[in-house]
N, CA, C and O atoms as CSV, one atom per row, in Angstrom:
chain,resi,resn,atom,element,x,y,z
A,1,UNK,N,N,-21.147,0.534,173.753
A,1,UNK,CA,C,-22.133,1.256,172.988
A,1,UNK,C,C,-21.992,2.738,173.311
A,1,UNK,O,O,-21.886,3.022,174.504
A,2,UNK,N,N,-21.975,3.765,172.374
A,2,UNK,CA,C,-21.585,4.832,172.714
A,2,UNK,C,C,-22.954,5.825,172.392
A,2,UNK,O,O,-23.930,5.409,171.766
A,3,UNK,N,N,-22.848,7.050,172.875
A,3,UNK,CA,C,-24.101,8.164,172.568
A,3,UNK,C,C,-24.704,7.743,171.301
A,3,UNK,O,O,-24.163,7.006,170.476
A,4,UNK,N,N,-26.086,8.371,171.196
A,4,UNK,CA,C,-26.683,8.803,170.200
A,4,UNK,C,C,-26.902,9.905,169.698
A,4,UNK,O,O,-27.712,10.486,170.419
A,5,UNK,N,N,-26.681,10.379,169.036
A,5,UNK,CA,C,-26.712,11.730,168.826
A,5,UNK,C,C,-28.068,12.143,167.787
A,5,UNK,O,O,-28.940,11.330,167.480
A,6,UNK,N,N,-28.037,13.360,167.399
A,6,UNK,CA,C,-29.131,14.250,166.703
A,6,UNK,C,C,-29.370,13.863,165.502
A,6,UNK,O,O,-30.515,13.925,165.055
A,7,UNK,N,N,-28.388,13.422,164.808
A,7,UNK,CA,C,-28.175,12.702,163.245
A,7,UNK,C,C,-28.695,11.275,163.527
A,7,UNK,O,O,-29.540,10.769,162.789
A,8,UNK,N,N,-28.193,10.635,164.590
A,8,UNK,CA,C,-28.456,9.516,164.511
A,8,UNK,C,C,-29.856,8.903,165.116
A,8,UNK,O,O,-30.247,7.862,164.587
A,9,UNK,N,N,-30.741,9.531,166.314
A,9,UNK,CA,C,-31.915,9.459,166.468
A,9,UNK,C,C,-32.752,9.669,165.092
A,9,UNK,O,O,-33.556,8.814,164.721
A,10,UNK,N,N,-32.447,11.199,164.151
A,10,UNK,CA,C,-33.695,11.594,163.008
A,10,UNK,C,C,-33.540,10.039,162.040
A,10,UNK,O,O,-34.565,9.371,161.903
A,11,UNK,N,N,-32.112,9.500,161.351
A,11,UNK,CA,C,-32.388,8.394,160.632
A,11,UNK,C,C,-32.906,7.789,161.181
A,11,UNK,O,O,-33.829,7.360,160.489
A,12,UNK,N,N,-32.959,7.020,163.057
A,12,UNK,CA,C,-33.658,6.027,163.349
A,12,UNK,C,C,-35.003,6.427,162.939
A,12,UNK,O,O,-35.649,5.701,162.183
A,13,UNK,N,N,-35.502,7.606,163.412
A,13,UNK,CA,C,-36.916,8.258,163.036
A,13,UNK,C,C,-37.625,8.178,161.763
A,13,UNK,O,O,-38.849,8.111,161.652
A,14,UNK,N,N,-36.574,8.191,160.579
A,14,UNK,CA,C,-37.151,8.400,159.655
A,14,UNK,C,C,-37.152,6.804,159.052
A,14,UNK,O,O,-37.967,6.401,158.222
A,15,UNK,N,N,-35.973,5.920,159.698
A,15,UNK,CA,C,-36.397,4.428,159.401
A,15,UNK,C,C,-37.794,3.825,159.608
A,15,UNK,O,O,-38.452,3.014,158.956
A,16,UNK,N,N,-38.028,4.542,160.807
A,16,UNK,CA,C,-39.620,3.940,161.326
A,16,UNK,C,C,-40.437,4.420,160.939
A,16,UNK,O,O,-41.528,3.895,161.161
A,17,UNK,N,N,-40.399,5.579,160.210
A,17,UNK,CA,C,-41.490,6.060,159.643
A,17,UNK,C,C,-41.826,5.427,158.427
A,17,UNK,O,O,-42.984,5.096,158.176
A,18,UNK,N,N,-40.563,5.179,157.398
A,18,UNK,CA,C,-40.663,4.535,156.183
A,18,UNK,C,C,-40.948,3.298,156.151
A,18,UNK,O,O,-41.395,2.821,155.108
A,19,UNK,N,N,-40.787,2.638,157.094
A,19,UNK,CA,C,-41.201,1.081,157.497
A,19,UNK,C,C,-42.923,0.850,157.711
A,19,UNK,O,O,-43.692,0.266,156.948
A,20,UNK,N,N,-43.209,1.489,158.955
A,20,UNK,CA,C,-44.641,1.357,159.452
A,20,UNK,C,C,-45.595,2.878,159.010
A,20,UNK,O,O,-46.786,2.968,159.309
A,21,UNK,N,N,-45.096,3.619,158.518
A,21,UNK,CA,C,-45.805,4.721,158.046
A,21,UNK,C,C,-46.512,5.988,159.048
A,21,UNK,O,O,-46.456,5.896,160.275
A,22,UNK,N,N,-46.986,6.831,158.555
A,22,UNK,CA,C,-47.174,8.294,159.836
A,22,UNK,C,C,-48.365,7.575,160.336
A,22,UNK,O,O,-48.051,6.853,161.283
A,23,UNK,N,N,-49.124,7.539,160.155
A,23,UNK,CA,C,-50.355,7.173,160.471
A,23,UNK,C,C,-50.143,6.171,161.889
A,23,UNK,O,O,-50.577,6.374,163.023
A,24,UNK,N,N,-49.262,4.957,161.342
A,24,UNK,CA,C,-49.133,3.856,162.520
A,24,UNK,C,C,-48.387,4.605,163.514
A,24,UNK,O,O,-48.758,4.702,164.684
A,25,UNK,N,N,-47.280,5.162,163.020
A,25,UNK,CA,C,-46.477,5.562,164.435
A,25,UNK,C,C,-47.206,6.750,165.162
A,25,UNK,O,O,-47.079,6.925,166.374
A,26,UNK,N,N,-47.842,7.419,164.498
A,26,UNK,CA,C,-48.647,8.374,165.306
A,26,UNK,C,C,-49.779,7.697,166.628
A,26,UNK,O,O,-50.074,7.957,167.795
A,27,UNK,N,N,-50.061,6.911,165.790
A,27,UNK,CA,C,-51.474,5.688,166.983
A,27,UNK,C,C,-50.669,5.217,167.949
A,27,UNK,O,O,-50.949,5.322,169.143
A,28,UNK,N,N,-49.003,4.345,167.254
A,28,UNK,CA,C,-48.847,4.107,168.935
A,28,UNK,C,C,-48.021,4.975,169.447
A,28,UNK,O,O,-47.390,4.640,170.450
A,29,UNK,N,N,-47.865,6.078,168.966
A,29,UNK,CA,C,-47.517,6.841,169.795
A,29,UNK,C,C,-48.466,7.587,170.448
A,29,UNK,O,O,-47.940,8.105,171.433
A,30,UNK,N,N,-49.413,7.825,170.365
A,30,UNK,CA,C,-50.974,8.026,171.585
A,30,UNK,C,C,-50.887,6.856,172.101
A,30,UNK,O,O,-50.769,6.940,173.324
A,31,UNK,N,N,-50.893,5.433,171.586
A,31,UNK,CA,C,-51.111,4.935,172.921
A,31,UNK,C,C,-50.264,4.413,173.616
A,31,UNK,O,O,-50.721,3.570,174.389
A,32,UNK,N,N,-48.995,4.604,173.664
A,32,UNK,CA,C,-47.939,4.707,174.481
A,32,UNK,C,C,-48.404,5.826,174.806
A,32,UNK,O,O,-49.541,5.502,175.149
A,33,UNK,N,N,-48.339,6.854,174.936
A,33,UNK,CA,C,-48.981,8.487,175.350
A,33,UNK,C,C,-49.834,7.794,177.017
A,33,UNK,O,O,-49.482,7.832,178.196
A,34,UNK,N,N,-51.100,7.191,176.276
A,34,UNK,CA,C,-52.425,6.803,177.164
A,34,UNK,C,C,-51.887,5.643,178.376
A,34,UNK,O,O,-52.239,5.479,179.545
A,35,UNK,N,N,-50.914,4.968,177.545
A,35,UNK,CA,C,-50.329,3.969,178.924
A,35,UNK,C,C,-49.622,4.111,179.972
A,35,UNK,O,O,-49.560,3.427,180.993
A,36,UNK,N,N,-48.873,5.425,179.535
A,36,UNK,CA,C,-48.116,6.185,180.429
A,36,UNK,C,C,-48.870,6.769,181.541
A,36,UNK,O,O,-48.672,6.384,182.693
A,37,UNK,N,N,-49.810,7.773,181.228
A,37,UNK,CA,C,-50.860,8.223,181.783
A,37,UNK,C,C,-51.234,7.570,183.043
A,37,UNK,O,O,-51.155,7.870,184.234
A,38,UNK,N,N,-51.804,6.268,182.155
A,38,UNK,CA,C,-52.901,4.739,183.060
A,38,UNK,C,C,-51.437,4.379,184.460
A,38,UNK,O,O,-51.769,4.256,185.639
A,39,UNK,N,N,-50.541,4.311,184.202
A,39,UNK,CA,C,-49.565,3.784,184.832
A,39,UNK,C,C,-49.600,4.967,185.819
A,39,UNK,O,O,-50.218,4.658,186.838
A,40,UNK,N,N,-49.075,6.365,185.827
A,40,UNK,CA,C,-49.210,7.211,186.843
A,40,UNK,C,C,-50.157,7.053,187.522
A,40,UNK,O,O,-50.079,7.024,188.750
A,41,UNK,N,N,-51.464,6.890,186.740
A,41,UNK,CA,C,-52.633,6.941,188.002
A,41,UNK,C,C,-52.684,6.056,188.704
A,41,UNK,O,O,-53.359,6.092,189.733
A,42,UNK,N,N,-51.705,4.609,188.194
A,42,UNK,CA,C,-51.916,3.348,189.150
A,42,UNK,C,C,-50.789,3.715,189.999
A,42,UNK,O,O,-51.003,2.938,190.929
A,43,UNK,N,N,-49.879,4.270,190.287
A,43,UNK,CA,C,-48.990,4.289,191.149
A,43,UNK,C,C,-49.301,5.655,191.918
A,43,UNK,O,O,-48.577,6.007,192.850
A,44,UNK,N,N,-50.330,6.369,191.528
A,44,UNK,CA,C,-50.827,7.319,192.830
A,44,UNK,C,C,-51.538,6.716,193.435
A,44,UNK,O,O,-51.500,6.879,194.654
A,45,UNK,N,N,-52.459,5.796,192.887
A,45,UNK,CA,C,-53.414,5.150,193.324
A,45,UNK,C,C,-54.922,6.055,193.037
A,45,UNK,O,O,-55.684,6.592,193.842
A,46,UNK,N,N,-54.959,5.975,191.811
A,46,UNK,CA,C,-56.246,6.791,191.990
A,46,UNK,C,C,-56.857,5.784,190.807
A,46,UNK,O,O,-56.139,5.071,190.106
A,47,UNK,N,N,-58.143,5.846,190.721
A,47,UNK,CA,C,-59.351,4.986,190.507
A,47,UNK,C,C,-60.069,5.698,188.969
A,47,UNK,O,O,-59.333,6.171,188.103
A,48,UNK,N,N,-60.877,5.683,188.894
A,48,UNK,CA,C,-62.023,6.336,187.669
A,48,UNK,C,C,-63.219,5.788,188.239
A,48,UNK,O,O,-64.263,6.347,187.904
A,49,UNK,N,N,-63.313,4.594,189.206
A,49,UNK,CA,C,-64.647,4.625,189.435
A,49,UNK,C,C,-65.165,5.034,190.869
A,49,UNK,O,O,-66.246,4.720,191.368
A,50,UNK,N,N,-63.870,6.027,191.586
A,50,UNK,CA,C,-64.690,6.078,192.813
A,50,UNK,C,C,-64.374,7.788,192.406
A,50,UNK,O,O,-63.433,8.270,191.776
A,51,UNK,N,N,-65.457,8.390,192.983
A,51,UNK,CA,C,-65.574,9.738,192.555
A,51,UNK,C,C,-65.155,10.549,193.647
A,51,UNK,O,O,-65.210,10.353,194.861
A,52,UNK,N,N,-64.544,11.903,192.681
A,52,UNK,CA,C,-63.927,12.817,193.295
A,52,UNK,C,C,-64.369,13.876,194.576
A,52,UNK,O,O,-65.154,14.821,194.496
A,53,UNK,N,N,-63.849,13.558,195.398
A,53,UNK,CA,C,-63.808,14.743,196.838
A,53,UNK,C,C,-64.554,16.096,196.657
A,53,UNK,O,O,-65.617,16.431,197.179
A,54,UNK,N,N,-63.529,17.009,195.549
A,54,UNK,CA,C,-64.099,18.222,195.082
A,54,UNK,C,C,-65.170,18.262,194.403
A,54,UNK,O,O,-65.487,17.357,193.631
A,55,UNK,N,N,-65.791,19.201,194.578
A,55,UNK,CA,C,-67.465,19.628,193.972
A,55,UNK,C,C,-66.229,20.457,192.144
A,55,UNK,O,O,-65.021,20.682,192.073
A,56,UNK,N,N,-67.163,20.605,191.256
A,56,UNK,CA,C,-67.520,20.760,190.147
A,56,UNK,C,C,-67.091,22.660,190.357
A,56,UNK,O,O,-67.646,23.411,191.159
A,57,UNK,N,N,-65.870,23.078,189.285
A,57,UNK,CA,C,-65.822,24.316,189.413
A,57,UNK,C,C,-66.641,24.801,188.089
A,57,UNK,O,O,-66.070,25.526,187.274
A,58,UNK,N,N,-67.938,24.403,187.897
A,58,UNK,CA,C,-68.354,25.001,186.944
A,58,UNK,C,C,-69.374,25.777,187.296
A,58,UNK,O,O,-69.939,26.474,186.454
């Protein structure tokens, strides 16, 4: 299997767009976005329900 190149990523791009439409690929692409995210914080190890050290710079 050899490179992909610039021509050949935009047709894949524009296959998926014409298939599932802007709208869909935009959603999972936020939430692939949001899972990515969720995954860093599980491998720092950080929480949402135990609260933060630092006081409030407001």
């Amino acid at each position: 299997m050899g490179n992909l190149g610039t021509t050949e990523l935009i047709l894949i791009l524009a296959v998926v767009v014409l298939l599932f439409g802007v709208g869909r690929v935009s959603r999972i692409g936020g939430e692939m976005g949001a899972a990515i995210r969720e995954f860093r914080k599980g491998l720092r190890g950080e929480d949402e329900d135990t609260p933060n050290d630092t006081p409030d710079q407001s």
